[in-house]
N, C-alpha and C positions, 0 to 999 in steps of 0.2 A: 954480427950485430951492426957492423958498420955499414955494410952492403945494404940491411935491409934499411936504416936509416937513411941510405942516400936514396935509396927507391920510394920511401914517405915522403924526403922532398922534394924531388921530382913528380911524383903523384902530384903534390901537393902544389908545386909550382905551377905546375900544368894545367889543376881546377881550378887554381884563381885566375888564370889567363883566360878559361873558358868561361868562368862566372857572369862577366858583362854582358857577352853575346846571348848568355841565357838568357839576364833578367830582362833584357833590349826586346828583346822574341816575346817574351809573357808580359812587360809593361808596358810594351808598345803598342795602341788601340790602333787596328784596323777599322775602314771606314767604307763602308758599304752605301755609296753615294746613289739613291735610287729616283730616277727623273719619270713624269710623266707628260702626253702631250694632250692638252686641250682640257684637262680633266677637272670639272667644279668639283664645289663639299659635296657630291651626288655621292657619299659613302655615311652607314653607316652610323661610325663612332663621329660624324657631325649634323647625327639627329635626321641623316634623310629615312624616310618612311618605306619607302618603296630600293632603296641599293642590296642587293645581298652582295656582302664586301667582308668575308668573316677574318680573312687572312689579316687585312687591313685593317679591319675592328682590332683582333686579339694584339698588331703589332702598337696602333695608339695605349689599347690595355695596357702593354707592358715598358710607354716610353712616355714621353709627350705631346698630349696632342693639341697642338698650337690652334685654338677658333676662330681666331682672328688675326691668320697671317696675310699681307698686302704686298702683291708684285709690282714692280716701281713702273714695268709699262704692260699693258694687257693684251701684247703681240709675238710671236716665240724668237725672232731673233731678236729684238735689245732686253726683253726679261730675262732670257738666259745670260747675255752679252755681262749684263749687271749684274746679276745673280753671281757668276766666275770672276769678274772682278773685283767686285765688292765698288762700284763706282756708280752714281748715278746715270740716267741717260744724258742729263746735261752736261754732262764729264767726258763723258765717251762719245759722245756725238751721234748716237746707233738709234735710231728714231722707225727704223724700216725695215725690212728683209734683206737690200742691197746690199748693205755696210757694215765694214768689218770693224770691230772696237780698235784693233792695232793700227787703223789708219789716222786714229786722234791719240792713241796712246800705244806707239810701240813696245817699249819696254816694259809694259806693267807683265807684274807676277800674278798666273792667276791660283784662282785655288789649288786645282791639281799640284800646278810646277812650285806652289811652298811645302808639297806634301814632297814632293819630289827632291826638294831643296833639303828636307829633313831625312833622307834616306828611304822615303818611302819608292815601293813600286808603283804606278801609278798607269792606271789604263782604263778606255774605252768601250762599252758595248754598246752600239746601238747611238740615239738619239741625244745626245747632252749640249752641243751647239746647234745651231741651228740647219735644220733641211729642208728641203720643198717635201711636202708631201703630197702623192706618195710616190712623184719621180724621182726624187733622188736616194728613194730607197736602196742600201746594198752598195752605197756610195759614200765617199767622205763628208758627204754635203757641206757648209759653209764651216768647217771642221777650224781646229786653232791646233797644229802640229806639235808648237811647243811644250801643249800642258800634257801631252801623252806621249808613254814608252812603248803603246802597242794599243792598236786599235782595232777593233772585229765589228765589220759590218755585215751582219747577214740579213738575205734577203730570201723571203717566203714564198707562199703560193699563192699568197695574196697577191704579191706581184704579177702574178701569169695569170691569174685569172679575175685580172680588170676588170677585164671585157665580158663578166658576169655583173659586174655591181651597176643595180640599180642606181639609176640618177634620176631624180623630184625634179630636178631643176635644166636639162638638155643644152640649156643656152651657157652655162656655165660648165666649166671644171671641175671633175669629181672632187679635186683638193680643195675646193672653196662651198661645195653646193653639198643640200641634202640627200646624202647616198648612200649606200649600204649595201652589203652584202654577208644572209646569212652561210657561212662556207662552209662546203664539207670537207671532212678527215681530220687529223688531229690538233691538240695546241701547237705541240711541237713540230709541227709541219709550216704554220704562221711565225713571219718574222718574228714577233713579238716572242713567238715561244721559243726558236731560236737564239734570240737575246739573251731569254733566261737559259735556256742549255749551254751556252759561249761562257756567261759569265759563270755558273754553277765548275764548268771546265776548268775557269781561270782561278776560280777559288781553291780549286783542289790543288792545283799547281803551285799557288804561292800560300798555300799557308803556314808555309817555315819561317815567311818572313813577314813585315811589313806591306799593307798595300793597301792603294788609293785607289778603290774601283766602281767606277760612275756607270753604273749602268741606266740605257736611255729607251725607255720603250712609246712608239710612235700613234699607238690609239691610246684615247677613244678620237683620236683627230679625225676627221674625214678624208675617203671614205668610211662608215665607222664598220671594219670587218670583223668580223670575231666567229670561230665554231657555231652552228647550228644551236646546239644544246644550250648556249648561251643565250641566245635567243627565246627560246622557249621559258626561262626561267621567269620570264615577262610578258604573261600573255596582255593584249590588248585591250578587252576588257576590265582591265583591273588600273590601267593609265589614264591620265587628265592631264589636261592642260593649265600650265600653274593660272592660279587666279590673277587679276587685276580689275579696279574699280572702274565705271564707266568713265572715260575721260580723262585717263591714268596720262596720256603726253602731252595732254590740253596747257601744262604748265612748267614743260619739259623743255628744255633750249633746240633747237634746231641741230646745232656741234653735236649733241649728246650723243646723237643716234649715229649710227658706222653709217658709211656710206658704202657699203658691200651688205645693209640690209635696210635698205630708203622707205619699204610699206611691211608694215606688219604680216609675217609669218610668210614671206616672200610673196605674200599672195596664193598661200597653197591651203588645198581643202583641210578640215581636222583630222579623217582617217588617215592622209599622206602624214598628218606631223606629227599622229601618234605612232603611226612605224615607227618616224625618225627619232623619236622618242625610246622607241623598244631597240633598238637599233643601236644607239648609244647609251643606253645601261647595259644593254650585253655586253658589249665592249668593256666596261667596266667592269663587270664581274672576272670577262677575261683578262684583263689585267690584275685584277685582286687574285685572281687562280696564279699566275706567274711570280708576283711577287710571292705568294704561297712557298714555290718551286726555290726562291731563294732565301728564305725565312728557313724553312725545313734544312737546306744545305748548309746552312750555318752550326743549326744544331747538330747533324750529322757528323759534322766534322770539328764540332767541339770549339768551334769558332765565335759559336755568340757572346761568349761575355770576356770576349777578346776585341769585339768590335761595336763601332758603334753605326747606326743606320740612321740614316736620312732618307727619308720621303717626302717627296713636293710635287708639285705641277707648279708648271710655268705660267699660269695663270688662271685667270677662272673660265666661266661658260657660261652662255644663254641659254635656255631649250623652252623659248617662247617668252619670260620674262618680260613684262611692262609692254602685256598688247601686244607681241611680236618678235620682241628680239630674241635674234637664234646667233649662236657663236661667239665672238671675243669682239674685242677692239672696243668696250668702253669704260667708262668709269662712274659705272655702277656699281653695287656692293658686290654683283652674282660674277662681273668682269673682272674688279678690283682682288678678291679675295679669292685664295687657293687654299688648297690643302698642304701643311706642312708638317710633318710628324717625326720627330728626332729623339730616339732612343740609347742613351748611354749608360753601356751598364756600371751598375750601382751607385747613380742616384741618386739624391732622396724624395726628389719628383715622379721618380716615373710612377705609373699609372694613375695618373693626373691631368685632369684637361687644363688648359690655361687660358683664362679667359682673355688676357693682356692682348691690345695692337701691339704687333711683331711685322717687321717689314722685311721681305726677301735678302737685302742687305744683312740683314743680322746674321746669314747662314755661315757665309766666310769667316769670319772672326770668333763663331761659337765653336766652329770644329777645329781650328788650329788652338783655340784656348783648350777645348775637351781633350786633346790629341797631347797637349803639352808643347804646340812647338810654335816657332816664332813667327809672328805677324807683320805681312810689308805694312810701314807708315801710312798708305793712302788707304786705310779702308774707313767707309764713310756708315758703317753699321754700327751694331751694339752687339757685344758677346753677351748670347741668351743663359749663359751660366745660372746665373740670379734665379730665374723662372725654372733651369732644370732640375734644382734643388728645394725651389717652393713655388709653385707654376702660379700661387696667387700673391705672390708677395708685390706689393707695391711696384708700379716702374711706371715711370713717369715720361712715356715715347708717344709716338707718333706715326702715321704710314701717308709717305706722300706716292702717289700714283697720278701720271701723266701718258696723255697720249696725244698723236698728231695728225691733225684730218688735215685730207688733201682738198684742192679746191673740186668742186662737181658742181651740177647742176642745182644743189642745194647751198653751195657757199662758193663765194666768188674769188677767195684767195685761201693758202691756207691757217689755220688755226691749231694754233698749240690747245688742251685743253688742261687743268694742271688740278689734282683732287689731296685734302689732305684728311684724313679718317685718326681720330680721335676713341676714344671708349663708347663718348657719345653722341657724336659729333659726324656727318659727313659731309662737308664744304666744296664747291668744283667752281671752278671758273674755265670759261672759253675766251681766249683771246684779253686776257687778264681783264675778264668782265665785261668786254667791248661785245662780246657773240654771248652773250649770259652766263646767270652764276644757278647755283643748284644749293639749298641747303636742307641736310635730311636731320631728323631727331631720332636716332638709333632706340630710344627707349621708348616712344612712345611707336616709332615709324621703322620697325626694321625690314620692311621691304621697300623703302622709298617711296613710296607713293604722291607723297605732299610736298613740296615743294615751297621751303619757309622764306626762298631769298625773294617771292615777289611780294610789293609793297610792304616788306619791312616794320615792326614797329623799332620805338630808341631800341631796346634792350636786344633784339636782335641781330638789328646794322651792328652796335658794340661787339657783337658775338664774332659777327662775317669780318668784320674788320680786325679783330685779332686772330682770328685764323687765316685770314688772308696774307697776313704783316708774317704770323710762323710760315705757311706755307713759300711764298716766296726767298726765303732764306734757302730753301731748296731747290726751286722750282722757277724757272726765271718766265714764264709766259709766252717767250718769244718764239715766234717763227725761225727756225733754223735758217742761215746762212748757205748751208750746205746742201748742195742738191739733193732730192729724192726722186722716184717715184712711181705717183701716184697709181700704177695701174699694177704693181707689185703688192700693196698695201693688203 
């Protein structure tokens, strides 16, 4: 009798020593951090007509899907730069491609390195700081070492067979210009599909424990490549080019416009830009297929309502847009606003669109709140908690979006441009009003078209001027100090 009572406490001693680690392993929310590059609302679950994105649809179906989320600059190295720190670009000093946020702010913790801080594993696939594309495919590109314990860059056949994509544009860079190629053989022969096989890897590997994994996929950026069969799912005939009124920049500031797209539609014919058009919704679907590849690996492995997923792009897109504009870099609603889609399981939001402005900032401090673990001091967002639990409940925010034009042939020094987006509201200043201001009426004007800050009546200046007085609390208007440039931009 004695024996066997010391062998029940022993048993017994032994399950309570292991009980922690257990609950640690089940309570503890892994975080499936999923980046994309270049990619606008062209999905789906945000009303576009024409995306077949079903992966992406069923994942907003089952989380939150943010309508009105706004990246603080509409360029991939300081949106991300922000994004991972939780710091504006006025904080950080990161205005360009060149510049690293730890040369204005060394020590800052980014997201990763708090998951990291909390016992998480925490790693790398693919695209989540900043790269050239598509040279520095396959490479660390402008990488930040500290936030990661293992990094996997692979690189596709995309990469080798360049020297097949079409270029619209000859005098430019396939990474800046309209280009394309539809590829033959399989997903998983493209980097992009790579990425999701690496991390699909990395998931089986660590799913005993905790882990932080950012996975970074590098279209629909240009060149926009994707499988053949992708392509197809878009015939020609069935594309248009988005509408605009006659005379849509007549009342448009000069700053507004990027200076990497000076004349409407590069000057290229409509059959060229409805490729480019079929070109990058392929791409799209190919990436809605991949996050598919990691959607399904979750469940497979018993993983999903263990973890919680993020999905973003680092900023939005043009694809002709107000008479011309193709690509990023302004502060427009189609430049301003991305996709953001954040599912944690058991919520009492998810399958719930949220109509609220949410600003890129709010990402950092909603996943260390959802996760349970502690937050450095300096983050300058709002934990979206509130909204994941009732996506329409009152919130009383704001999204400020900035960008910095270089001087060219159309501006003679350069100019900060600084945007602050409200419910109903979208206010912009250039050169804090000195190079013009922009006011749009999201309810009556949600594609911008009108332009309410020329001549002014009382009740309107009243309007420009309290949104001017909040946005500069953020946003200081000024020309950086700091070198850049201009032919990186």
């Amino acid at each position: 009798m004695h024996c066997l009572l010391r062998t029940f406490f022993v048993f017994f001693a032994f399950s309570m020593t292991m009980v922690p680690d257990a609950v640690r392993a089940t309570d503890t929310p892994n975080v499936l951090f999923i980046s994309v590059d270049d990619l606008a609302c062209t999905l789906g679950c945000y009303g576009d007509l024409i995306a077949k994105t079903p992966h992406l649809d069923a994942l907003a179906a089952s989380g939150v899907c943010f309508q009105r989320a706004y990246n603080q600059l509409p360029l991939c190295n300081p949106t991300r730069a922000s994004l991972m720190t939780g710091l504006r670009p006025d904080q950080i000093r990161v205005y360009d491609l060149d510049r690293h946020f730890r040369e204005e702010v060394p020590d800052v913790v980014t997201l990763p390195q708090a998951f990291q801080q909390a016992g998480y594993f925490a790693a790398r696939v693919g695209k989540i700081y900043h790269y050239n594309v598509p040279a520095a495919i396959g490479t660390d590109g402008f990488d930040d070492p500290p936030s990661w314990q293992q990094v996997v860059n692979p690189r596709g056949r995309d990469k080798t067979d360049e020297h097949l994509v079409f270029n619209a544009e000859p005098h430019r860079k396939i990474s800046g210009a309209l280009s394309w190629l539809a590829a033959e053989g399989r997903d998983e022969e493209q980097t992009d599909g790579m990425i999701a096989s690496e991390a699909i890897r990395l998931m089986e590997q660590k799913r005993t424990e905790p882990f932080f994994l950012a996975v970074g996929f590098f279209r629909p950026h240009t060149p926009y490549v994707a499988p053949k069969k992708y392509f197809d799912m878009y015939p020609l005939d069935q594309l248009r080019l988005p509408y605009a009124p006659p005379g849509d920049r007549d009342d448009i500031p000069v700053a507004a416009f990027a200076h990497n797209c000076p004349v409407p539609h590069y000057s290229l014919g409509e059959p060229v830009l409805l490729r480019a058009t079929q070109a990058y919704y392929a791409c799209v679907s190919f990436i809605d297929a991949q996050v598919g590849r990691l959607l399904d690996a979750l469940e497979r492995l018993d993983l999903a309502e263990q973890t919680i997923v993020v999905f973003w792009s680092d900023h939005g897109y043009h694809l002709g847009d107000h008479n011309g504009v193709w690509q990023k870099r302004t502060l427009f609603e189609q430049g301003a606003r991305a996709p953001l889609i954040v599912r944690v399981p058991g919520r009492a939001g998810n399958g719930t669109a949220s109509p609220r402005v949410v600003e890129f900032l709010d990402i950092y401090p909603t996943l260390t709140a959802a996760a349970g673990i502690q937050s450095p001091d300096h983050l300058q967002g709002n934990d979206l908690g509130p909204l994941l639990d009732n996506p329409i409940a009152a919130w009383d925010h704001y999204a400020i979006t900035q960008v910095l034009r270089p001087a060219d042939g159309r501006l003679s020094h350069p100019v900060m441009g600084c945007s602050i987006r409200t419910e109903r509201w979208r206010y912009n200043e250039w050169a804090e009003g000195a190079a013009g201001r922009e006011l749009y009426d999201h309810q009556s004007d949600p594609m911008e078209f009108h332009n309410l800050a020329l001549n002014p009546d009382p009740a309107t200046q009243l309007l420009m001027n309290r949104l001017q007085a909040t946005l500069r609390k953020h946003a200081s208007g000024k020309t950086p100090s700091t070198p850049f440039n201009p032919a990186r931009l």
